[in-house]
VOZAMI-161630 format. One record per residue (C-alpha): residue number from 1; residue in three letters; x, y, z. Coordinates in Angstrom, 1 decimal. Layout:
BEGIN
NUM | Ala | X | Y | Z
...
This chain:
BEGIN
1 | Unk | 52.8 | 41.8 | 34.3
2 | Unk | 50.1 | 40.6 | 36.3
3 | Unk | 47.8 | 43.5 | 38.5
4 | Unk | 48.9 | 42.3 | 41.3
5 | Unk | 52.3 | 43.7 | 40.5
6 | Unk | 51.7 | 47.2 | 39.2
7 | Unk | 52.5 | 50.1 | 41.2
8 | Unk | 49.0 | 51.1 | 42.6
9 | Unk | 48.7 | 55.7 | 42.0
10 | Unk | 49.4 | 55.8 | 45.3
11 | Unk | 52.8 | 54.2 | 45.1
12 | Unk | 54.1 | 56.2 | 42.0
13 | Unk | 57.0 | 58.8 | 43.0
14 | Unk | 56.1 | 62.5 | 42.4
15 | Unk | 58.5 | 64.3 | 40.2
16 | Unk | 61.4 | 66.6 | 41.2
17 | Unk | 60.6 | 69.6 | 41.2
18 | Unk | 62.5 | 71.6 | 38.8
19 | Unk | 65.8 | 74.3 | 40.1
20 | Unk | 63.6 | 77.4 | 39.2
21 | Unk | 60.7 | 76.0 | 40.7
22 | Unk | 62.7 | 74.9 | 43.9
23 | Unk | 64.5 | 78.5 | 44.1
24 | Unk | 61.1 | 80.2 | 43.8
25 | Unk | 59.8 | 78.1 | 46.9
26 | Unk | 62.8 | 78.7 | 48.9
27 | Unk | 62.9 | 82.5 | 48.5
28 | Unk | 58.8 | 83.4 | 49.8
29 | Unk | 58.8 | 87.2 | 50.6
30 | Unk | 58.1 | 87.6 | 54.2
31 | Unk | 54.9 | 89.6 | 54.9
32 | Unk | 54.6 | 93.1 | 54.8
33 | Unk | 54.1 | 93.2 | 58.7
34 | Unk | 57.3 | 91.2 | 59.3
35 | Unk | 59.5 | 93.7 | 57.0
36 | Unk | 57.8 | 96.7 | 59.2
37 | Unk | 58.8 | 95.2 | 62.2
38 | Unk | 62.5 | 94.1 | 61.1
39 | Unk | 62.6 | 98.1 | 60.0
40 | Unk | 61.6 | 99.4 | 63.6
41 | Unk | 63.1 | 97.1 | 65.7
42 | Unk | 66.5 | 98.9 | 65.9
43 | Unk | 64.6 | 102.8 | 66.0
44 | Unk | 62.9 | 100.9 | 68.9
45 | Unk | 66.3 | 100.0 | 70.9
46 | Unk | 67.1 | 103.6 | 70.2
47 | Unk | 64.2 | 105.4 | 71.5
48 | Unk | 65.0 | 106.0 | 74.5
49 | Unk | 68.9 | 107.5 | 74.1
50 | Unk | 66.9 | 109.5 | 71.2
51 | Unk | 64.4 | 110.6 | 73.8
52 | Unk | 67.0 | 111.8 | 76.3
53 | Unk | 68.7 | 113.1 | 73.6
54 | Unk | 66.4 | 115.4 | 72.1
55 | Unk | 65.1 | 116.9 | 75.7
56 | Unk | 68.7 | 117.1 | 77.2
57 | Unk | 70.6 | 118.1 | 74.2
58 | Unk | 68.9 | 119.1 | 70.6
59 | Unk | 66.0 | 121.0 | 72.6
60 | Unk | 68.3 | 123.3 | 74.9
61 | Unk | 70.8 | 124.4 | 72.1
62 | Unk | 68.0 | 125.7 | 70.1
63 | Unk | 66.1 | 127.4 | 73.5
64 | Unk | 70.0 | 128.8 | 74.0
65 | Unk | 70.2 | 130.1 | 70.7
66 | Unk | 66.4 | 131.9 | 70.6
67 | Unk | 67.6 | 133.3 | 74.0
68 | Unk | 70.7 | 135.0 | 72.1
69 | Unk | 68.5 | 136.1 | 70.1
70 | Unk | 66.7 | 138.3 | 72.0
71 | Unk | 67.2 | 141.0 | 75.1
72 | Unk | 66.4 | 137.7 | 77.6
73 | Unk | 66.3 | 138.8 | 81.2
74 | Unk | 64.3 | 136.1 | 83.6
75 | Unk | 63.0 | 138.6 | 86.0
76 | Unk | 61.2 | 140.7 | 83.3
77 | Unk | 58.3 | 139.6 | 81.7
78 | Unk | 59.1 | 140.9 | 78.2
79 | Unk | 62.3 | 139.6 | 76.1
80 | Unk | 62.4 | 141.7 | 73.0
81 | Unk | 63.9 | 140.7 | 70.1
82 | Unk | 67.1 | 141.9 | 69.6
83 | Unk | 68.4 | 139.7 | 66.3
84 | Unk | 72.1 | 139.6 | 66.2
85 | Unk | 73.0 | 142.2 | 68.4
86 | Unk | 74.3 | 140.0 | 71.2
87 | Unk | 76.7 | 139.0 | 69.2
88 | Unk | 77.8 | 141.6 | 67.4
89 | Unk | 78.5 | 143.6 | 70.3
90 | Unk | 80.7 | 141.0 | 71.3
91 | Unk | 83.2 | 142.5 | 68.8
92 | Unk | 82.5 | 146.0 | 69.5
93 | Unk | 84.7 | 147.8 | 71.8
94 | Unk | 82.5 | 150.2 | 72.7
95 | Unk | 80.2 | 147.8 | 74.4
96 | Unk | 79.9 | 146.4 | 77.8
97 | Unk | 80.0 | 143.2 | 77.0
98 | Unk | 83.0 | 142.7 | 74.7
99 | Unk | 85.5 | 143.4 | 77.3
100 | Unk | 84.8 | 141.4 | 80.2
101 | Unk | 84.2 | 138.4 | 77.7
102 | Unk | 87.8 | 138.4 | 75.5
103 | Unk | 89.6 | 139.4 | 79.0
104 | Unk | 87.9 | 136.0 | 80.1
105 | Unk | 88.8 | 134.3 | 76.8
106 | Unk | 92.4 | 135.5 | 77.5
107 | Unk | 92.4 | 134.0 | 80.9
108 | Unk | 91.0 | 130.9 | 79.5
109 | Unk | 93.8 | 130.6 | 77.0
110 | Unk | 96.9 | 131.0 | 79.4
111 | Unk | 95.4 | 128.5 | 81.6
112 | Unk | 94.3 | 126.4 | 78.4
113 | Unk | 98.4 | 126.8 | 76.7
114 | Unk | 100.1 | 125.8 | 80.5
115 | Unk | 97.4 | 122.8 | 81.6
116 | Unk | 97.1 | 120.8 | 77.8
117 | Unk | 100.8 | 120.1 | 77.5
118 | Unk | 101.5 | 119.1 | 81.2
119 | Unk | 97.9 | 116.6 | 81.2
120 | Unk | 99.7 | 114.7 | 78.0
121 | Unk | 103.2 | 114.8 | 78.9
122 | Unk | 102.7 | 113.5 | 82.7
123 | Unk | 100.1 | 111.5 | 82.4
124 | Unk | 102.1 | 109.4 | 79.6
125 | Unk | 105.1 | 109.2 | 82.0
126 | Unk | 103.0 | 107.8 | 84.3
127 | Unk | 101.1 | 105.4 | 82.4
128 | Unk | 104.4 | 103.9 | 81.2
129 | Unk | 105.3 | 103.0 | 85.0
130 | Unk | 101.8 | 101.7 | 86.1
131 | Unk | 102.8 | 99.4 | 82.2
132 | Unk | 105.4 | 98.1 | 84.6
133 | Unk | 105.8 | 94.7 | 86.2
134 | Unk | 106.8 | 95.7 | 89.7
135 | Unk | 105.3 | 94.9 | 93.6
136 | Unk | 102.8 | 97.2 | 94.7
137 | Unk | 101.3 | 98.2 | 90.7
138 | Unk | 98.1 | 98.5 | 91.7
139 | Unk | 98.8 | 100.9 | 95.2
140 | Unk | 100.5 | 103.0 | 92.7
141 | Unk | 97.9 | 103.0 | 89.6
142 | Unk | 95.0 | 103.6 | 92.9
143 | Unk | 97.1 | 106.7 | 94.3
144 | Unk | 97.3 | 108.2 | 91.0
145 | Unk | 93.9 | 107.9 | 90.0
146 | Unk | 92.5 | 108.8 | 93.6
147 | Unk | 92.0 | 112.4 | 93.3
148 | Unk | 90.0 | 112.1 | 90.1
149 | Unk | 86.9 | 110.5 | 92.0
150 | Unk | 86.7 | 114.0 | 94.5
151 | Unk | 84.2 | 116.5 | 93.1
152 | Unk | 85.8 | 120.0 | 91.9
153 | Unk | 83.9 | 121.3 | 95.2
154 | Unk | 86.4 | 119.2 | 97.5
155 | Unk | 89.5 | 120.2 | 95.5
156 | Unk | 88.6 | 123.5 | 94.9
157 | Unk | 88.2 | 124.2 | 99.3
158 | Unk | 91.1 | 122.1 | 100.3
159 | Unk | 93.5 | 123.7 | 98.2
160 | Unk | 92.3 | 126.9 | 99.2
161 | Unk | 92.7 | 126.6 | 102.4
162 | Unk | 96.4 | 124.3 | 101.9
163 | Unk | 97.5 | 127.4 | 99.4
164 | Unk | 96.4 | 130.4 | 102.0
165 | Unk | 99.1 | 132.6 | 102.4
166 | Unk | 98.6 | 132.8 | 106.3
167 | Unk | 96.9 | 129.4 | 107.6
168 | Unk | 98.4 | 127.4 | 104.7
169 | Unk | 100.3 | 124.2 | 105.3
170 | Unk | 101.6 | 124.8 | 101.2
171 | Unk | 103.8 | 127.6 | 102.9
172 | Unk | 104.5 | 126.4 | 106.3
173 | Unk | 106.5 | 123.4 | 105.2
174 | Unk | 108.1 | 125.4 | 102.2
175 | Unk | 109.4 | 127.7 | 105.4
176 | Unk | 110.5 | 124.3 | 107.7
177 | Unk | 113.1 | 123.2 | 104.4
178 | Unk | 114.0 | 126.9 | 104.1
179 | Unk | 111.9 | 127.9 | 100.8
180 | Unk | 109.9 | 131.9 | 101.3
181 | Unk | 107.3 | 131.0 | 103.5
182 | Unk | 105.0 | 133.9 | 102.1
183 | Unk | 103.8 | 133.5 | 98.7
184 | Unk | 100.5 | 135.1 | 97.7
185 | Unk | 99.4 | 131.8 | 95.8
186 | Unk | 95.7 | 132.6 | 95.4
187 | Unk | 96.2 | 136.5 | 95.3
188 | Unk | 98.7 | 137.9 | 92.6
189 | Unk | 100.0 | 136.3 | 90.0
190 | Unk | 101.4 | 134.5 | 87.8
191 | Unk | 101.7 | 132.7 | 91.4
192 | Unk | 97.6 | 132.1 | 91.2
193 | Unk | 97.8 | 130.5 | 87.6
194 | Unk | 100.9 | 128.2 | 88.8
195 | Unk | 98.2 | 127.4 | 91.9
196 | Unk | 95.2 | 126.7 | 89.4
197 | Unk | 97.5 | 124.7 | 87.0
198 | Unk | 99.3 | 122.5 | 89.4
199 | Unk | 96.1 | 121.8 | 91.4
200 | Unk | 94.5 | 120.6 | 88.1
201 | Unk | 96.9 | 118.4 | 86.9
202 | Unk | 97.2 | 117.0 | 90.0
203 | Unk | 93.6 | 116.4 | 90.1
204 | Unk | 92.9 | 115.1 | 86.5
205 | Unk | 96.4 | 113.2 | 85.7
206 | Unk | 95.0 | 109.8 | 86.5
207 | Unk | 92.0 | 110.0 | 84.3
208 | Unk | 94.7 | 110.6 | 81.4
209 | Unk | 96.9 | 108.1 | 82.6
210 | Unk | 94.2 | 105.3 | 83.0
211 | Unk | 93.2 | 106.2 | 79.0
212 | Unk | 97.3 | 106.1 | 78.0
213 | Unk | 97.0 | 102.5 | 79.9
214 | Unk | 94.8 | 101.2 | 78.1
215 | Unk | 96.4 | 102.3 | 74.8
216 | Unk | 100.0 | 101.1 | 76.1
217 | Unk | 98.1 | 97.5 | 76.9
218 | Unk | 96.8 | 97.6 | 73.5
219 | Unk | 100.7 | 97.7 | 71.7
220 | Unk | 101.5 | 94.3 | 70.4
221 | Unk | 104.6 | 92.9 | 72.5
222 | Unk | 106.0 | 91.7 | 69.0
223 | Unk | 106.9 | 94.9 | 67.8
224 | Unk | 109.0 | 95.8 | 70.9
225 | Unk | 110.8 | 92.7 | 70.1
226 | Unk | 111.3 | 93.0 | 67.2
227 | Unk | 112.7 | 96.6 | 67.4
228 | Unk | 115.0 | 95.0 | 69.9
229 | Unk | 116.4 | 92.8 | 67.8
230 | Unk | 117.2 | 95.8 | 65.1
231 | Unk | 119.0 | 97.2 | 67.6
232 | Unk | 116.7 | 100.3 | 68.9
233 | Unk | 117.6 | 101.5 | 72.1
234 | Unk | 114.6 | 102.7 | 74.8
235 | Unk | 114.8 | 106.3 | 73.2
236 | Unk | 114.1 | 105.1 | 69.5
237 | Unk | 111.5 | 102.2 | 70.6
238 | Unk | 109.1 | 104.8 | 72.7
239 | Unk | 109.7 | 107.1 | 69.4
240 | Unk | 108.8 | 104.5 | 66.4
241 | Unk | 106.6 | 101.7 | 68.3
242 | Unk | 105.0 | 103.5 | 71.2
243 | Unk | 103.9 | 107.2 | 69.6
244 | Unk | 102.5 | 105.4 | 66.7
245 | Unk | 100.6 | 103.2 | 68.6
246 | Unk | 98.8 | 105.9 | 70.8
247 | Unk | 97.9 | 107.7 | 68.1
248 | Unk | 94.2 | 107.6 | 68.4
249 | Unk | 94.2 | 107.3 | 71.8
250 | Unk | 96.3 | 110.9 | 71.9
251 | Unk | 94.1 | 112.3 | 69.8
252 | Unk | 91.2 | 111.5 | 72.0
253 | Unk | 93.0 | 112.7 | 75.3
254 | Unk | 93.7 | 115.7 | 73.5
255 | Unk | 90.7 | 116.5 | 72.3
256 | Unk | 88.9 | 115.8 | 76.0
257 | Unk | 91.7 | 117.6 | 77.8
258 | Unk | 91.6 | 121.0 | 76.0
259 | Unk | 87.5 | 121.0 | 76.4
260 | Unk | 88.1 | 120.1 | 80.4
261 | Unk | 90.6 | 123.1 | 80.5
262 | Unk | 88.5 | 125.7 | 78.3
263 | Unk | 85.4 | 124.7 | 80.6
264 | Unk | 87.6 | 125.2 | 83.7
265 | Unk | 85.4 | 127.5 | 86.1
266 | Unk | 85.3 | 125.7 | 89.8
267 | Unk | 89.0 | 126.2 | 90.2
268 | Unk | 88.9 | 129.6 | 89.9
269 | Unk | 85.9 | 130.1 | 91.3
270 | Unk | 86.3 | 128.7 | 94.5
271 | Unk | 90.1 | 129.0 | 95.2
272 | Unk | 91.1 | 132.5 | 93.4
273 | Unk | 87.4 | 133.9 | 92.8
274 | Unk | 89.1 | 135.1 | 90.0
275 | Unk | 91.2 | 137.2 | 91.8
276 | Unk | 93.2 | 139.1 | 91.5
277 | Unk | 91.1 | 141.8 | 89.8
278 | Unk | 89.8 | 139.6 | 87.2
279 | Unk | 93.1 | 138.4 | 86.4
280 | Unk | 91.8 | 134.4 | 86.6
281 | Unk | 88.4 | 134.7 | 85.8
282 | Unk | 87.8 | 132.6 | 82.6
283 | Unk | 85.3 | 133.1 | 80.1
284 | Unk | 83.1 | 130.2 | 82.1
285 | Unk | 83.1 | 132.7 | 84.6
286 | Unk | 82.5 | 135.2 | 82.6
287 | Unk | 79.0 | 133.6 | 81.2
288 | Unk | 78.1 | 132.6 | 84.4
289 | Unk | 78.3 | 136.2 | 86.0
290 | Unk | 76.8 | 137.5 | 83.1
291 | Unk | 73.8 | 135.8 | 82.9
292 | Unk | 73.3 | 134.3 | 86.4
293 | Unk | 74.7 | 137.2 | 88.5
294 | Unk | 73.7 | 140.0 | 85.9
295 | Unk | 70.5 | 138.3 | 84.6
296 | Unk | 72.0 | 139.1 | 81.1
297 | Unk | 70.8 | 135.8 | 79.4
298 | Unk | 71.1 | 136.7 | 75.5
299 | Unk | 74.3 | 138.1 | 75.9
300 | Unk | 75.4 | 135.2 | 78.1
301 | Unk | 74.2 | 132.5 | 75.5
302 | Unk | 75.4 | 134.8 | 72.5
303 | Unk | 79.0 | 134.5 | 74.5
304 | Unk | 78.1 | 130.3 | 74.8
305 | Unk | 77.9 | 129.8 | 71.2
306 | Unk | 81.1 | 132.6 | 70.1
307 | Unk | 82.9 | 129.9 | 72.8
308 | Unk | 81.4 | 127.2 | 71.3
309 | Unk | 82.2 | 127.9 | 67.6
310 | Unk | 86.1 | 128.3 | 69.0
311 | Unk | 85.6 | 125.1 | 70.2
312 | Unk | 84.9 | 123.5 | 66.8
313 | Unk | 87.9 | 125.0 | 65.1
314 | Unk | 89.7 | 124.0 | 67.6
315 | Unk | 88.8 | 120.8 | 67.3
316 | Unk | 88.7 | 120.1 | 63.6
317 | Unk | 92.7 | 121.6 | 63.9
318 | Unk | 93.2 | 119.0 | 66.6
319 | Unk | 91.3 | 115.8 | 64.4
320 | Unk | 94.0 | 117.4 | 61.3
321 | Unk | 96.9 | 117.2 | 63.2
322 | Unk | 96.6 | 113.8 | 64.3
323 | Unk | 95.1 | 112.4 | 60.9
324 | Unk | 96.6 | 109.4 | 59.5
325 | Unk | 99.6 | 110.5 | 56.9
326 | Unk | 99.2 | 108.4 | 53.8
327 | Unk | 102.6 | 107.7 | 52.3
328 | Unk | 103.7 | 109.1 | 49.2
């Protein structure tokens, strides 16, 4: 072969690089600044909930617990240290703390046992219409829901004044169609708890019924059909396809709905003012009197976190009832 022919060093193929070679150049390790940064990047995103979090939540349940901790009145300089006391005398007769507080803790329940059932049961009822297809859905779903954009200031006054046993229109019309025209709704009861009941469902029905909504929206159409074609009847489909579907979302309005009606204080305290005696003051009321009214802050928070720890058993019974049954 002449020179003039032979592939010139230039012109000569470099080799293929071998599979572990290849795999090692493929797979570099990013630098250590990069892996830092991929590491922070979400904590960064999260500051600021974390931030808010910390000074609005973590930072005053440990400030509310120091203050049952100690003998905390706001207008005295000095707030010994009392230990457990506050909340030991919570379960001590003799004090003067333990009876207002588990009179207000009974309050809270009767209201608690009557509003739960009704805010599930109507609600449902009327998130199965508004699932309708009929003229004038969304009038309806927007009358419902209405009330539940007014403040509890704006309920609580008008339905004082609409349930006043002498100016009240509640009675005036109950007299026109021939009903007794003089019921002590605000005054006596159990006609005040019928008041604060009714007045609350009324006023918080839509925000159920919205959640049930979305739930009923959420049911795959084929499973109606198909329990159609087996022959279920409207009874049996709400009871096998419907239940079963809301399951979470029941347990979630459940949950929500008995911490609403434990927390219930602006009903009472603007339309009964816990009247009569202390017949409708709830245990809200209670803690707010007691450490607003009475400057009585340790007792007040040791009463918040007795409430509070009700609150979680409650809950965790409520999260077990509606668990997921695995078949046997």
């Amino acid at each position: 072969m002449s020179s003039s022919t032979r592939p010139t060093t230039k012109e000569v193929a470099a080799p293929p690089l071998a599979p572990d070679r290849l795999e090692v150049s493929t797979t570099r390790r990013a630098p250590s600044g990069r892996r830092l940064t991929s590491w922070a990047t979400p904590w960064l995103f999260l500051l600021p909930y974390l931030v808010l979090f910390g000074t609005f939540v973590v930072a005053p349940i440990v400030y509310g617990f120091w203050i049952s901790l100690h003998d905390y009145d706001y207008t005295l300089p000095g707030k010994p240290w009392v230990g457990l006391r506050n909340y030991t005398n919570l379960f001590d007769s003799d004090s003067i703390t333990a009876g207002p507080f588990w009179d207000g803790m009974q309050a809270t329940a009767i209201f608690t046992v009557f509003s739960v059932p009704l805010l599930l049961i109507v609600p449902l009822a009327v998130a199965i219409v508004m699932n309708q297809r009929f003229r004038g859905r969304n009038l309806f779903r927007a009358v419902y829901f209405a009330p539940y954009v007014l403040g509890v200031a704006v309920i609580g006054v008008l339905w004082r004044f609409l349930l006043d046993r002498n100016i009240g229109i509640v009675n005036h019309y109950m007299g026109v169609v021939g009903l007794p025209d003089d019921i002590p709704w605000l005054t006596s009861v159990p006609e005040a708890w019928v008041a604060l009941v009714g007045v609350t469902v009324w006023w918080t029905l839509g925000f159920n019924a919205v959640i049930y909504l979305a739930g009923l929206q959420d049911i795959p159409a084929e499973l109606y059909e198909a329990a159609k074609v087996d022959g279920a009847n409207a009874w049996q489909r709400f009871r096998n396809v419907t239940l079963p579907g809301l399951r979470p979302v029941t347990s979630f309005v459940t949950m929500v709905t008995i911490i609403a009606s434990v927390n219930m204080f602006g009903q009472s305290y603007l339309m009964t003012l816990g009247q009569p005696g202390t017949e409708t003051r709830t245990v809200i009321y209670t803690i707010t009197e007691t450490g607003l009214r009475n400057f009585r802050m340790g007792d007040a928070a040791a009463m918040s976190y007795v409430l509070t720890l009700f609150l979680m058993v409650l809950s965790l019974a409520v999260f077990w009832l509606f668990r997921e049954k695995k078949a046997a």
